[in-house]
SELUMVO-760184 format. One record per residue (C-alpha): x, y, z; residue in three letters. Coordinates in steps of 0.5 Angstrom, whole numbers, plus 500, padded with zeros to 3 digits. Layout:
<pts>
XYZALA...
</pts>
This chain:
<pts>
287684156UNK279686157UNK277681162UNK284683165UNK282691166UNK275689168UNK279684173UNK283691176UNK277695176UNK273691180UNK279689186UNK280697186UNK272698187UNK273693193UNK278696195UNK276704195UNK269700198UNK272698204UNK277703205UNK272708205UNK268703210UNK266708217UNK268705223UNK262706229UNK264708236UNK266701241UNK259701245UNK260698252UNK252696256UNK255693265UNK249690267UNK249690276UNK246685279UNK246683286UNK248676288UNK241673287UNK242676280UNK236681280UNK238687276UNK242693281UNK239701280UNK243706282UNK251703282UNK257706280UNK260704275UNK267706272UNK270704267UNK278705266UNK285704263UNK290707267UNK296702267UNK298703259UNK304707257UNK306709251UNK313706249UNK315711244UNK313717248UNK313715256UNK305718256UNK301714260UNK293713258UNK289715264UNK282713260UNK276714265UNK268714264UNK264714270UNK256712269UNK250710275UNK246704273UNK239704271UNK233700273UNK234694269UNK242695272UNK244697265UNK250702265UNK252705258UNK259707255UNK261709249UNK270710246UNK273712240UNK277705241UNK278699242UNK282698249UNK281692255UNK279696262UNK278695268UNK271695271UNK270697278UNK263697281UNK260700287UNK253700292UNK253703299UNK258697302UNK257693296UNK262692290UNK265688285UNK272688280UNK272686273UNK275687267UNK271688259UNK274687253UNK272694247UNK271692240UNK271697235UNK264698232UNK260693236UNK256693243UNK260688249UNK256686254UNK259685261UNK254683268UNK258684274UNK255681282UNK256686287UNK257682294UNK
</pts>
């Protein structure tokens, strides 16, 4: 009987453990190069979802963040939620297309070529 109730209280302490476990921002770094693979300063890059519609109610999701690259070619993102966008790319005539997969409480990296 003892060890039973010892056995409930620790499961429940796991529990109340995990359930109270803070869930960080999904972090997203697009890191631009040119086609020699050296590291592109100054690109737009944008970060987008504007294909989901909510079933339930009909909204459309019109997520949409925009950065410059850095010197090293890095842009950094941050989301409230994990999602697939879209990731578009531009320099002067250069560009690029792709997509990122976000996860909830981890930094995703991704390098995109502009041609």
């Amino acid at each position: 009987m003892i060890r039973n109730i010892i056995l409930l209280l620790a499961v429940a302490g796991i529990i109340s453990v995990s359930a109270c476990k803070k869930t960080e921002p999904c972090k997203a770094i697009i890191t631009v190069v040119d086609t020699l693979g050296r590291p592109v300063s100054g690109a737009t890059v944008v970060l987008r979802q504007d294909s989901v519609v909510n079933a339930q109610t009909g909204v459309r999701a019109d997520l949409f963040k925009e950065a410059l690259s850095t010197g090293t070619g890095e842009a950094f993102f941050e989301f409230k939620w994990e999602a697939v966008l879209n990731v578009e790319v531009s320099k002067d005539v250069l560009t690029a297309k792709d997509y990122i997969r976000l996860e909830q409480s981890k930094e995703v990296r991704k390098t995109v070529v502009i041609k």
